[in-house]
C-alpha positions, -999 to +999 in steps of 0.1 A: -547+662-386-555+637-358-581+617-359-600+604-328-619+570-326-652+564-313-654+564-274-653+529-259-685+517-253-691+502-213-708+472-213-740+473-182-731+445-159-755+430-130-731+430-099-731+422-060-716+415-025-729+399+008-727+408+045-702+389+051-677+368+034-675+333+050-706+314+067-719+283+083-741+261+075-777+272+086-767+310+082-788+339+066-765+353+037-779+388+028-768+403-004-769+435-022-775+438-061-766+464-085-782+464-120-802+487-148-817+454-161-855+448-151-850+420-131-826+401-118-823+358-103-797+344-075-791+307-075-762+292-046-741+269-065-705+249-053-678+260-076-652+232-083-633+251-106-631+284-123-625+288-162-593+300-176-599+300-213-563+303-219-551+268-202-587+253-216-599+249-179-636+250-178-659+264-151-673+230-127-705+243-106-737+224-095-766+238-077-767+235-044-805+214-040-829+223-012-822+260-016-846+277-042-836+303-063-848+342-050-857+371-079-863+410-071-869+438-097-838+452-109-827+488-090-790+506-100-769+511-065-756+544-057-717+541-038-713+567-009-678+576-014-657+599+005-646+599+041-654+627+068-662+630+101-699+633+113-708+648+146-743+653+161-764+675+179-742+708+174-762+734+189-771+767+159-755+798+163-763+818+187-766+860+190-727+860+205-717+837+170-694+811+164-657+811+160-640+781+145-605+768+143-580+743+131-548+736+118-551+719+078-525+703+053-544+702+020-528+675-008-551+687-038-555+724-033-566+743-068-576+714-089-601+733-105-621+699-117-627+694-080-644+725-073-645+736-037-636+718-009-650+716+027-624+713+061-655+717+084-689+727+080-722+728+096-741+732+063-768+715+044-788+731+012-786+769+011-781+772+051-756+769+074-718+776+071-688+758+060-648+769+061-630+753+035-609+758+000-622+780-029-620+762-066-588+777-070-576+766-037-579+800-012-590+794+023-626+802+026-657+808+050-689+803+032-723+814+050-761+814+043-783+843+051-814+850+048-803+873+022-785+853+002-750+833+005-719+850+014-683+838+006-648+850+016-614+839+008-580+850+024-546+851+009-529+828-016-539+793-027-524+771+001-501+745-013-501+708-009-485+695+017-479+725+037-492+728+073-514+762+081-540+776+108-572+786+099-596+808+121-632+820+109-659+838+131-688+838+120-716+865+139-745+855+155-760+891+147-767+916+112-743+945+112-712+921+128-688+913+109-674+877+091-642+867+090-615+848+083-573+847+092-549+821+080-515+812+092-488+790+089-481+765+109-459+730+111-426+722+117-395+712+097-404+680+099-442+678+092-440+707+060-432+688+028-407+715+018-393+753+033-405+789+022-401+821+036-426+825+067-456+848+058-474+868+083-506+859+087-535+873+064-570+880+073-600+892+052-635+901+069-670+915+056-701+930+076-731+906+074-760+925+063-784+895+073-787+867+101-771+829+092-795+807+087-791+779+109-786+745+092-801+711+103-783+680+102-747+669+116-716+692+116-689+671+091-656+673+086-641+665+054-670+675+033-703+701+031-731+679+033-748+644+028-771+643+000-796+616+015-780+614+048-753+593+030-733+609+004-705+634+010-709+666-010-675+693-016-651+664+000-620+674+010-583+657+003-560+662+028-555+663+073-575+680+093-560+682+132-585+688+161-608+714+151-623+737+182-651+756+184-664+783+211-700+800+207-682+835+209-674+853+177-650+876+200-630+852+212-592+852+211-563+828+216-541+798+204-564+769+197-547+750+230-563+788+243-594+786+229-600+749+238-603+762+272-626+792+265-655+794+289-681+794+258-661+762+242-688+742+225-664+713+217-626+711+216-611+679+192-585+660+202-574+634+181-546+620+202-569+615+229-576+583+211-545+567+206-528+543+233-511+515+231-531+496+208-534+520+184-564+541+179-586+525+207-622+534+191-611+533+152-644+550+143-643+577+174-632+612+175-633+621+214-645+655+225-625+670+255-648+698+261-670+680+283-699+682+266-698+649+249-699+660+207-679+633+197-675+623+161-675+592+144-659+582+114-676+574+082-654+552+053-615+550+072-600+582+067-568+577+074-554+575+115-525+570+130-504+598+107-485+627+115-495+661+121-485+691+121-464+692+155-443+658+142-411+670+151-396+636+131-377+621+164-404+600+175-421+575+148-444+554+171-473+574+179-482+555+207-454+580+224-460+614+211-497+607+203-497+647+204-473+645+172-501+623+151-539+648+162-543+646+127-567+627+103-564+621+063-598+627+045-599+613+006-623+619-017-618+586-029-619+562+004-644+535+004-649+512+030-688+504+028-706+511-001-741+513+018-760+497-006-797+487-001-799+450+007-826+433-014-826+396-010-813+369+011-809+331+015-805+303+044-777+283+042-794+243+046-779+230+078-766+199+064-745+219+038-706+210+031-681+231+038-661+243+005-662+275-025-698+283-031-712+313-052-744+333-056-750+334-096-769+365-105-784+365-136-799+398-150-828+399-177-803+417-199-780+388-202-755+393-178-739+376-146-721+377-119-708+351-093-703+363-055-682+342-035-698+320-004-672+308+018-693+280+035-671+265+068-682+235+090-700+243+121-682+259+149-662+241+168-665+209+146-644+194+115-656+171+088-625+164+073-590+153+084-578+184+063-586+223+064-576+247+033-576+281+050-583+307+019-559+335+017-589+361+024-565+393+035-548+388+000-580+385-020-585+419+003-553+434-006-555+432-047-593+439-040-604+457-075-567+467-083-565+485-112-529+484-114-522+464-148-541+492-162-529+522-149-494+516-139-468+517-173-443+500-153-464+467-147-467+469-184-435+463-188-432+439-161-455+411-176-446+422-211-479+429-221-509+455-226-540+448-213-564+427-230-596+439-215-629+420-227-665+435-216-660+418-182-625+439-174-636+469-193-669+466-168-646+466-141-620+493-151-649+515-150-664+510-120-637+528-102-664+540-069-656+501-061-628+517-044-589+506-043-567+480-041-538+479-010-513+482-045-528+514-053-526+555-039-556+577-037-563+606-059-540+626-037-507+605-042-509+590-006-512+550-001-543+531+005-542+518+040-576+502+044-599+474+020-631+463+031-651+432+021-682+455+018-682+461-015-685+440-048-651+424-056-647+423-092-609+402-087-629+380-074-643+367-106-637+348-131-609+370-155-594+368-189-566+391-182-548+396-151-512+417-154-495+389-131-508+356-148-537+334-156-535+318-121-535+343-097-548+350-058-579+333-062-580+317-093-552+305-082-563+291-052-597+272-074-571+254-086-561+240-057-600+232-048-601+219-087-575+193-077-589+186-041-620+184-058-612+156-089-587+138-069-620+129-042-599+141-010-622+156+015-612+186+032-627+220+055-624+254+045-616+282+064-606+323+061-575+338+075-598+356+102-610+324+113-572+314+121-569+349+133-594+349+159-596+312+169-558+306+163-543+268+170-574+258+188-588+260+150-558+243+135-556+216+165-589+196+148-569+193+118-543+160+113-536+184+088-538+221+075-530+235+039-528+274+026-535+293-003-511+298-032-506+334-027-509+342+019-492+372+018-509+389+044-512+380+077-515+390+116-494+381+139-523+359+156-521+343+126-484+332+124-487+327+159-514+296+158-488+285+123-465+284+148-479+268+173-499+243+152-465+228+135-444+226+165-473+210+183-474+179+159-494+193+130-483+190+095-490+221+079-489+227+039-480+263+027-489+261-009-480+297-021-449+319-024-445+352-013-465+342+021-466+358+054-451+385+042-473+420+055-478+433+087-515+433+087-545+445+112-581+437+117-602+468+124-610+460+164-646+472+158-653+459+120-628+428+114-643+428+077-615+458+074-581+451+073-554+477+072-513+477+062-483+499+062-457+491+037-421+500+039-391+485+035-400+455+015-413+448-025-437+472-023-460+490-046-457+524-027-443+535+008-456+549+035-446+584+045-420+590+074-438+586+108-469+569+095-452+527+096-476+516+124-513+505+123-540+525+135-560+493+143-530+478+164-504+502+169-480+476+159-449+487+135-460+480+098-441+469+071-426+429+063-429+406+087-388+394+083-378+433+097-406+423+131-380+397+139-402+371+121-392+358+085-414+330+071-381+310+068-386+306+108-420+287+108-421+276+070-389+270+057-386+293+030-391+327+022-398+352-002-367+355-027-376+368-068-407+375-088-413+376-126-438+375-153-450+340-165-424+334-189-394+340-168-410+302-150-397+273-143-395+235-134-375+215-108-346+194-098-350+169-075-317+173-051-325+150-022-318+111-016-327+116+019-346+076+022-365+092+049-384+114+021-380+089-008-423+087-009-423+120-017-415+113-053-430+083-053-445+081-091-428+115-097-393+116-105-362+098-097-327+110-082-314+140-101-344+145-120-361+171-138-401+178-133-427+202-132-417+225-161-453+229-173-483+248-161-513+276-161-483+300-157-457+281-178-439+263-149-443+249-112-418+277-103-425+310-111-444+341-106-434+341-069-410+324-056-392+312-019-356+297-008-342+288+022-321+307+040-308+297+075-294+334+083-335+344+085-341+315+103-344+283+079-340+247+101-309+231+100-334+201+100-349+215+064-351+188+041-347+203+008-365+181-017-360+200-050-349+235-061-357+252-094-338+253-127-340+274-158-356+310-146-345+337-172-333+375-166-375+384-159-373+367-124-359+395-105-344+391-067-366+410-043-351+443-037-352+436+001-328+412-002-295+430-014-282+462+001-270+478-026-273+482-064-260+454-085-260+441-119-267+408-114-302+405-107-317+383-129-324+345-128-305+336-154-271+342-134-282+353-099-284+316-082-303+328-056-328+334-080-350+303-072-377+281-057-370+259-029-396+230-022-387+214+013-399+195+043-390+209+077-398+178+105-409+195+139-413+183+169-441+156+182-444+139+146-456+175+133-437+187+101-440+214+072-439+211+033-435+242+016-441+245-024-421+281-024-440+291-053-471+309-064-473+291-096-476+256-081-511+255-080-516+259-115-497+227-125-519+209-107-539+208-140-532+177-165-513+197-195-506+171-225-503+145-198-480+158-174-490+148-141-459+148-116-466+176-095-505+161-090-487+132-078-466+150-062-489+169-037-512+138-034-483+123-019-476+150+008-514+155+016-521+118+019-495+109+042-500+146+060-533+141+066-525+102+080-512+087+112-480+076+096-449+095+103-436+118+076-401+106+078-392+070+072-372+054+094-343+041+080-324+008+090 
C-alpha cells in the first residue's frame, strides 16, 4: 500500500518589480505590487549587506531620510503569459469568404492537458474563426455561426517537429462549404526526422449558417485575449508567414496566393531581417500593401529556421528566406503587465550604491526590490565605479534549475532545502525562465526581461551553486566597500554598454562583479579600451565575459543569447547561433576571436561545488608587485583557504593561458592549491574525452590571480574566481584576502604607478 503525505502547503508572499532597474538621483521609480494581503507599505532603504544565515552574515540597511514611506490596498497581479502575434484592423469576412494559409512545425501536438491550440485566428468569445490543433493534435478550422460553432479536423495528429502546410477556406455565404487541406512540407534539413511522404488530406462540411464576424485583433499563436491582455488556446511551436486572400475560391502555392488580386495581407517574416538582425524586433511586415502589420507581444522566438532551411547557410542575414519563421511558447514571458500602483522620487542629493524598496504586507510578509541608484549623468563622485553584473542577474533570473534538474543535484551534492521563501518562489513559475532553462516544448530560452519580479534577486537560504552567488555575491563586495569606508559609483552593464569608455574614462579606477558572464561586445569593447588607455580596471569574478549577449534595439531591458559550443546548460539548435537583436554569431566569446585572456588576463578554466574550493600560493617575487601582499603573505606562502564558499578559489574559476591570448607581460601573483576531483575542467577546453578531469590531478584545474600592466600607467588585476568575494568576510579572524584587495583598490584607485620601480 502506498501512502501519500499531505500536499505542501505554499506560503502567500507580497512581491514586486519597478520600471526600470537602475536610476538617478531625482528619478520617479514606479513599482508594481502583488499581494492577497489587505494592504501593503514601501520604504527605500541602502542595503550594505545581505544575510547569509549560513556564514552568520547579517542583513545591514538604513532608511533612506527625506523619502516618506507610500501604502496602497493590497490587489493579487494576474501575469499575461504566452507569446503571439497581434495584428489590427482585419477587415470581417466578406460574402466571397476567406481563405487562409501557412506552413506550421508544432513541438507539443496531442498533449491532451493542453487542450487545443490556436496557429491563427480571428476569434474572440463564441464568434469568429480560428485554424489550429484539436486536443489530440489534428489540424483544425474552428468557426462561429449564428447557429452554433462548427469544428473540422483533417488527417492524423501532426508530429512535433515536422514541417506541414495548412489551408482552410472559410465561406462568406450559408450553403458554401468549410474546409480544410494539410500537407507536408520542409526539407531534409528543417524536418526533425524522415517518413514516407503522404499525399495531402482534405476534409470540408456545408455551413448551414453565416460566421459571425468577431471583433478585436487577428493573433497568431493563440485564440483570444481575455482582457485585451491574456492569450487564450496558445500555441507551442513556428508559424512561417501566414497569407490571407478575401476569396474562399482561391487557388495556388502560398508564394501564389500572396499575389492574389483579393490578397488581404501576405506575411513575410524575412522581410525583417538584415544585417543587424531582425531590424524592428517587435514587427511582423505585411507585403501586401495594405499595411496589416503585426507586432509582437512577449519575444517569441526570431531569427530561427524554417521550413525552407536547406542546412548550408547558418547566418540568416543571407538566406533570410531560410529563417520566415517565428517560435510561439506558451510559456514566454517578457512583461508581466502588471498594474502599477505606487511610486517614489529619488531625493536629488542621494548617493549612488544598492538600494531596495521594502514591502511589507499586513500578513507579515516582505519583499526587497533592488534600486540601482547611479550618480548623475555625466558626473562621478568617487575615484572608483563597481559596474553590477546586471545581464547575469538577467541570465539566472528565477532559475529553477537546482530544483528541477537531477543532474545539478548531483553536481553540488545536495537536495534542495527550500524554506517558505524558495518554496514561494518554486511556485511562482508564470515569473517566467531563467537563460539556464528550456520552455515547456524542450527548446532553449533565448530572451529574460527585467519586467518582472526577480525572486534570485533576494535574499536566499539555498542556492544549488553556493551561499555566495551572482548577487549575493556581489553584496559582498558592497559589504566590504562598505565597512572598509572606500567610496565608490555604481553602475549596470547597460550603462557600459551604451556609454562605453567615455563612462569608464571618469574613473582612476573601475571594478566588476564576482560573476560578469555576460556581456556585449560594446561592453568588452570600452574594457578594452578603458585598460589600454591608462585605466586600472579590477575584474573580481570568474567565469566573466564569457556569452555573446544582445540588448533588444527597441527595449534594452531585454537581453537575448545563443549558446553553443561552450559550458552550457542547453544548445541551440542547428542554424539558430545568431541573435535576433544583433544578427551577430552567438555562442562564447573565446570562438568570436575574443577570449577574456586577451583584455583580462585569465579566462574561464573549471567549475565545482563549494567543497571542491580552495586557497592560494603566492608564486611571484616580482619587487615591482611586492605591495600586493603587503600584510598578506610572504614568498611561497599559503592564504585565502577560507570563505562563504569554503575557499578564495572555487566555484568558478580562471587561468592564464597565452595560446587565447594571455600577456607575456602577466604578472602572475598567486595560483590555487588543493581543489579536489569536484572542480571539473570546462568541457570547452579539451577536444576529446579524457579521464583526467578533476582538480585533484588535472593541473590546469586552477585559479590564477594576476596583474597585467598596460600601456599609459593603466593595468588589470584579475581575482579568477567567483568565490573571492565571499572571503572578503572576517571568518575566525582570517583577513588576508580583505587586505589583499584593499591593497589593489587603494593603489588602483591612486596616482601612484602600480609597478614599483626597482633600482
Amino acid at each position: 500500500m502506498t501512502e501519500h503525505g499531505d500536499p505542501v502547503a505554499i506560503p502567500a508572499r507580497i512581491m514586486g518589480y519597478t520600471d526600470e532597474i537602475a536610476y538617478r538621483p531625482g528619478d520617479v521609480v514606479t513599482f508594481f505590487v502583488s499581494t492577497v494581503a489587505d494592504r501593503w507599505e514601501a520604504e527605500l532603504v541602502r542595503m550594505s549587506a545581505h544575510a547569509i544565515p549560513s556564514a552568520g552574515v547579517e542583513r545591514r540597511c538604513e532608511r533612506v531620510p527625506g523619502v516618506e514611506p507610500v501604502a496602497d490596498v493590497g490587489i493579487e497581479q494576474y501575469t499575461a503569459i504566452g507569446s503571439y502575434v497581434r495584428i489590427d484592423r482585419l477587415p470581417s469576412i466578406g460574402p466571397a469568404g476567406l481563405t487562409v494559409a501557412c506552413a506550421v512545425m508544432a513541438t507539443r501536438p496531442g498533449d491532451e492537458t493542453l487542450g487545443p491550440q490556436s496557429i491563427i485566428g480571428h476569434a474572440q468569445d463564441a464568434a469568429g474563426w480560428s485554424v489550429g490543433l484539436s486536443a489530440t493534435g489534428r489540424a483544425t478550422i474552428a468557426v462561429s455561426t449564428r447557429s452554433g460553432p462548427v469544428s473540422l479536423s483533417v488527417g492524423e495528429p501532426l508530429e512535433a517537429g515536422r514541417w506541414y502546410d495548412i489551408v482552410a477556406r472559410i465561406p462568406g455565404v450559408p450553403g458554401e462549404r468549410l474546409e480544410i487541406s494539410l500537407a507536408d512540407a520542409g526539407t531534409f534539413a528543417s524536418n526533425r526526422f524522415v517518413r514516407a511522404a503522404r499525399a495531402e488530406q482534405t476534409a470540408s462540411v456545408v455551413l448551414g449558417a453565416p460566421v459571425m464576424p468577431a471583433r478585436g485583433p487577428l493573433l497568431w499563436g493563440c485564440r483570444e485575449l481575455r482582457d485585451d491582455r491574456i492569450p487564450l488556446q496558445c500555441f507551442d511551436g513556428k508559424i512561417e508567414n501566414p497569407v490571407i486572400v478575401a476569396d474562399a475560391a482561391a487557388t495556388g502555392s502560398r508564394a501564389e496566393l500572396r499575389t492574389n488580386g483579393a490578397v488581404v495581407a501576405a506575411w513575410d517574416i524575412a522581410a525583417g531581417i538584415d544585417r543587424s538582425g531582425v531590424t524592428h524586433t517587435t514587427r511582423v511586415h505585411d507585403v501586401s500593401g495594405n499595411e496589416l502589420h503585426g507586432a509582437t507581444v512577449n519575444h517569441p522566438h526570431r531569427l530561427v529556421t524554417s521550413s525552407r532551411w536547406q542546412g548550408d547557410v547558418f547566418d540568416a542575414r543571407f538566406a533570410p528566406d531560410e529563417y520566415a519563421a517565428i517560435h510561439f511558447h506558451r510559456d514566454d514571458i517578457t512583461d508581466c503587465r502588471w498594474v502599477p500602483q505606487q511610486s517614489i522620487t529619488l531625493p536629488e542629493d542621494l548617493r549612488s550604491g544598492v538600494y531596495s524598496l521594502r514591502l511589507t504586507a499586513s500578513d507579515g510578509s516582505e519583499d526587497l526590490v533592488p534600486v540601482f541608484v547611479r550618480p548623475r549623468l555625466d558626473q562621478a563622485t568617487a575615484r572608483m565605479l563597481l559596474v553590477l553584473p546586471t545581464n547575469s542577474y538577467l541570465a539566472y533570473a528565477n532559475d529553477h534549475v537546482g530544483v528541477d534538474s537531477p543532474r545539478t543535484q548531483v553536481w553540488s551534492q545536495m537536495v534542495p532545502t527550500l524554506d517558505d521563501f524558495e518554496l514561494f518562489r518554486n511556485a511562482r513559475r508564470e515569473l517566467g525562465l531563467s537563460l539556464y532553462e528550456v520552455h515547456g516544448d524542450g527548446s532553449p530560452v533565448f530572451y529574460s526581461s527585467w519586467r518582472r519580479p526577480i525572486l534570485t534577486l533576494r535574499e536566499r537560504v539555498y542556492d544549488h551553486n553556493a551561499p555566495v552567488w551572482q548577487f549575493t555575491g556581489d553584496m559582498q563586495i558592497i559589504d566590504w566597500l562598505e565597512r572598509t569606508g572606500r567610496p565608490y559609483d555604481i553602475a549596470i552593464d547597460r550603462d557600459v554598454h551604451e556609454q562605453g569608455a567615455a563612462l569608464l574614462s571618469r574613473y582612476a579606477a573601475v571594478m566588476t562583479g564576482s560573476h560578469p558572464e555576460y556581456v556585449s561586445g560594446s561592453m568588452l569593447d570600452a574594457y578594452e579600451e578603458f585598460a589600454a588607455t591608462g585605466g586600472r580596471l579590477m575584474y573580481m569574478g570568474g567565469n566573466g565575459m564569457y556569452w555573446v549577449t544582445g540588448y533588444d534595439p527597441e527595449d534594452s531591458q531585454v537581453v537575448e543569447i545563443r549558446r553553443w559550443g561552450g559550458t552550457q546548460a542547453w544548445s541551440a539548435d542547428p542554424g539558430d547561433y545568431h541573435l535576433s537583436f544583433t544578427g551577430e554569431q552567438g555562442g562564447i566569446w573565446r570562438f568570436r576571436g575574443r577570449p577574456p585572456q586577451k583584455s583580462f588576463g585569465v579566462g574561464f578554466v573549471a567549475a565545482g561545488n563549494p567543497g571542491a574550493s580552495a586557497g592560494y600560493r603566492r608564486i611571484s617575487e616580482d619587487p615591482r608587485v611586492e605591495w600586493v601582499f603587503d600584510g598578506v603573505v610572504g614568498p611561497g606562502g599559503d592564504f585565502g583557504d577560507y570563505g562563504v564558499s569554503q575557499g578564495a578559489a572555487g566555484i568558478e574559476v580562471d587561468s592564464v593561458n597565452p595560446l587565447f591570448g594571455t600577456s607575456p607581460d602577466v604578472i602572475v601573483l598567486a595560483t590555487s592549491v588543493g581543489h579536489s576531483e569536484d572542480m571539473l575542467e570546462a568541457r570547452e577546453n579539451f577536444n576529446m574525452t579524457s579521464r583526467v578531469l578533476g582538480g585533484a590531478r588535472n593541473p590546469k584545474v586552477r585559479s590564477d590571480v594576476v596583474i597585467v600592466p598596460r600601456e599609459g600607467g593603466g593595468a588589470v588585476f584579475s581575482t579568477g574566481s567567483i568565490a573571492f568575494a565571499g572571503a572578503l568576510y572576517d571568518m575566525d579572524g582570517h583577513t588576508e584576502i580583505s587586505t589583499l584587495l584593499g591593497n589593489i583598490v587603494d593603489r588602483f584607485s591612486s596616482p601612484d604607478p602600480v609597478l614599483t620601480q626597482t633600482p
